[in-house]
N, C-alpha and C positions, 0 to 999 in steps of 0.2 A: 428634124423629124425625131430623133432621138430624146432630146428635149423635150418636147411634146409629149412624146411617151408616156417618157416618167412621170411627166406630171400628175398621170392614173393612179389612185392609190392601189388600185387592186393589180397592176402592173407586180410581177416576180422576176425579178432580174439575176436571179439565179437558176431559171429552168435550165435544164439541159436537153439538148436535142438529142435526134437518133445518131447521129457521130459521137456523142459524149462533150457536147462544148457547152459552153454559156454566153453571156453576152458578151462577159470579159473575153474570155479564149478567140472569141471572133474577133473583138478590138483588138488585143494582141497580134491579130494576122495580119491586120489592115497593113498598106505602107505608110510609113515614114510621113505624114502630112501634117499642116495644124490642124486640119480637122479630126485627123486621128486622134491625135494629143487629148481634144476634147474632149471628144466621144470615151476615151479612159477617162478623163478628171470624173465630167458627171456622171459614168456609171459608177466610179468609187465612194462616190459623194451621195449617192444611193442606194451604195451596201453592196455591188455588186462584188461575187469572187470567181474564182477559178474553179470550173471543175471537179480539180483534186480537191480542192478544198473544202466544197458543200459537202454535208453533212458532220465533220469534223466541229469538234467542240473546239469554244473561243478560249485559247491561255488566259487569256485576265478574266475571262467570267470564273474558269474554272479556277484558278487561284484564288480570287475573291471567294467564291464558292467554302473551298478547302481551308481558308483562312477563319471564314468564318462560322465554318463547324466545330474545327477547334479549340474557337475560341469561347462557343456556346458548351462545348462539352470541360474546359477548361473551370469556366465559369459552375458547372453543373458540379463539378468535384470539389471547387474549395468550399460551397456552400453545402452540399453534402457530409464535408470533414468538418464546417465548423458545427454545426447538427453534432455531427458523431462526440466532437471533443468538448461541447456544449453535457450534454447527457452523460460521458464517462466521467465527466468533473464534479455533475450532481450527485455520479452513485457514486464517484468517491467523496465527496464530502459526508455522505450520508455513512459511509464506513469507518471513516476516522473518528465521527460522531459517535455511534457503537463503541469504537475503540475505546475512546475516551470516557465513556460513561463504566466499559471497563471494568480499568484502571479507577475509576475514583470509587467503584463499587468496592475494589480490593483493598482499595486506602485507608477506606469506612470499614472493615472488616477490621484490617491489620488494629487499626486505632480501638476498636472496641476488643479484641483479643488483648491489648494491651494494658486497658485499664481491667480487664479481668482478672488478668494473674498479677498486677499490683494490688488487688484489691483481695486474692487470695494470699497472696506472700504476706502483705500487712495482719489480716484476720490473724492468719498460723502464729505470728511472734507471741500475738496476747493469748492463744486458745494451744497452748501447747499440751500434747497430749501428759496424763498425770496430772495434771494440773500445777498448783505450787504451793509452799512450803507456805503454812497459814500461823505457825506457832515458833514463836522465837526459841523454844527447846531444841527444835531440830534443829534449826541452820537460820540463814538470813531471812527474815520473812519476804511472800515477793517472789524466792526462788525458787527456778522450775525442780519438779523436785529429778527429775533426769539429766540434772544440769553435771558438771564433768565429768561428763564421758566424751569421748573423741568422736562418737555417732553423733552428739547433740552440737558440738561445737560446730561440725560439719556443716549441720543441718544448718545454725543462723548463718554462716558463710553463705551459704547456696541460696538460700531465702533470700538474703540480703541482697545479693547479685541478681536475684527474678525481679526484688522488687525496684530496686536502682533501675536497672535497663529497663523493665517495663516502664516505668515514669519518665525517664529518656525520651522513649520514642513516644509517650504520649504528649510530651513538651514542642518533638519537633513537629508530629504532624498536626498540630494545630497554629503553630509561628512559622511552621514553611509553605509558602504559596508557590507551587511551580506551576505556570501556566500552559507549558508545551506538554506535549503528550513523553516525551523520548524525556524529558527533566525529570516529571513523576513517576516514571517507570524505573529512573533509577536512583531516585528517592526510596522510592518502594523496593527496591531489592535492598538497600543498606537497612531500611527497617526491618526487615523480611528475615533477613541476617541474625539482628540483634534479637529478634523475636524465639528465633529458634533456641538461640544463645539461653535464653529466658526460660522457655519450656525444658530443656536439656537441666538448666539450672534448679529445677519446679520437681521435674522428676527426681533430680538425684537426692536432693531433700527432702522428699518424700521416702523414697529407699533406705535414707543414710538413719532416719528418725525411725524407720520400721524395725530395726535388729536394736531398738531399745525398748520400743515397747511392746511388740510382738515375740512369740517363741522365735527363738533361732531358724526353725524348718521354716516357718510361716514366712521369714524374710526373706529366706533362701529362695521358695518357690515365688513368691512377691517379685525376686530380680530377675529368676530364671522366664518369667511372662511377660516384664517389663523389657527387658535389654534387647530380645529381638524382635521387637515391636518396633524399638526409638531406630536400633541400627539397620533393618528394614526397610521403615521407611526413610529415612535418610541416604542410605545408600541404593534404592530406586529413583529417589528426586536425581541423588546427582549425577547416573544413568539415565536419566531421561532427559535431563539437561543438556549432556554432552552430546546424546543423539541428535538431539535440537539443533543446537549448534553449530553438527559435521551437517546435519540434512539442508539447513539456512546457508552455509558456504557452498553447497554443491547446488544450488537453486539460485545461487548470486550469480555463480560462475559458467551456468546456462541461460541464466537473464542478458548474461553481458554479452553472449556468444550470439543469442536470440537476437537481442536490439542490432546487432553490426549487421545481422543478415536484413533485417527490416529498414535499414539504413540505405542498403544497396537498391529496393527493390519499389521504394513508397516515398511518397513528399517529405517535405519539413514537418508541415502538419499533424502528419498521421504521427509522424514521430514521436514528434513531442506529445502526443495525446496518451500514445501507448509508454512510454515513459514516463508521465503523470502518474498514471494508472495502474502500472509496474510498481512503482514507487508507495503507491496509498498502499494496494495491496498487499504486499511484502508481508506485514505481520496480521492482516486479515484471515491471507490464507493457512496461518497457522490458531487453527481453532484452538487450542492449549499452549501456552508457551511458561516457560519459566521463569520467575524474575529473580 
């Protein structure tokens, strides 16, 4: 009879009656017989449970269930991080790009500052002020006619040294190719160097030649305008530099503090994206810097 039953599909073999039982709970009471035995095999084999158990959710549905939200939410993240590490790779490349162009803007600067003042140190030897000695009565023909005194011998020393190092750095930055950004940046500080070298040089032989041809006051006031002008600016640049400097170690040494806590709290992924991107930025965020 039981058999029969089941063979209904619309048959529910987990109703429970007004005692709280089911079909199982009644087979469980039967005695000891084979037909008991039965009557449990194909009600199990039908789905049938216990009382306690209707309504209770299945372990392996819910497992499966929980396994495989995880793994769609799993799935949801690293395609979302590669998006993310996809887009901060493009805005940094786009800012190294900036970077770079720069740097070669400054390089093209440096390089035209430098054939200036060899092109003005060269003029000055042949255009010396007084001009020169036209008549073999006076002296050597040819010579400048301010020629020994210790202001003019000055003045070619200093010229000389504007126009040497200017031609220097105009030699190397057109035979030096540095491809990397961090190469040319300190290309360009050694030129930067020699350059200032150069102007320091330009000014003082301008000064050193002014108390020969100029009144004495005239020269006097000429240095007293000049001197805190060069030392001024120079000693702002190398103030501003140093502050650079301390503010870029104290921004290192909270980047590194930063990343360890991001380390503890986020994937691989994220990681490594926000370390890329740590990394490009570094000298972005410093919208002036010194070289």
């Amino acid at each position: 009879i039981v058999s029969l039953l089941l063979t209904y599909n619309h048959i529910d073999v987990n109703v429970i009656n007004n005692q709280k039982q089911t079909a199982m709970d009644l087979a469980e009471n039967l005695r000891y017989s084979d037909s008991a035995l039965y009557i449990k095999k194909i009600l199990l084999k039908a789905g049938a449970l216990r009382a306690y158990c209707v309504g209770q959710p299945d372990e392996q549905v819910e497992l499966r269930r929980t396994v495989s939200y995880i793994r769609h939410e799993l799935q949801s993240q690293l395609i979302q991080n590669d998006k993310t590490h996809k887009h901060m790779v493009g805005i940094a490349k786009q800012v190294r790009k900036l970077h770079r162009e720069a740097v070669n803007n400054t390089t093209n600067s440096v390089t035209v500052v430098a054939v200036l003042v060899a092109s003005i140190a060269f003029v000055a030897i042949f255009n010396m002020p007084g001009q020169y000695i036209s008549d073999s009565s006076d002296g050597d023909v040819g010579q400048a006619n301010i020629a020994g005194s210790v202001a003019f011998d000055l003045f070619c020393i200093l010229n000389a040294l504007a126009l040497f190092i200017s031609l220097a750095v105009v030699v190397v930055q057109i035979t030096l190719v540095a491809w990397e950004t961090k190469a040319q940046r300190q290309v360009l500080a050694v030129m930067n160097k020699l350059m200032w070298v150069a102007c320091l040089c330009t000014c003082a032989a301008f000064l050193s030649v002014a108390y020969v041809v100029a009144d004495t006051w005239l020269a006097i006031t000429i240095t007293v305008l000049a001197v805190p002008i060069i030392l001024g600016t120079l000693v702002g640049l190398m103030c501003f530099g140093s502050q650079r400097k301390l503010w870029k170690s104290g921004n290192d040494s909270e980047r590194r503090i930063r990343r360890s806590s991001i380390s503890r709290s986020f994937s691989w992924s994220v990681r490594s994206t926000l370390s890329d991107i740590e990394a490009y930025d570094s000298d972005y965020d410093r919208k002036i810097y010194v070289v």
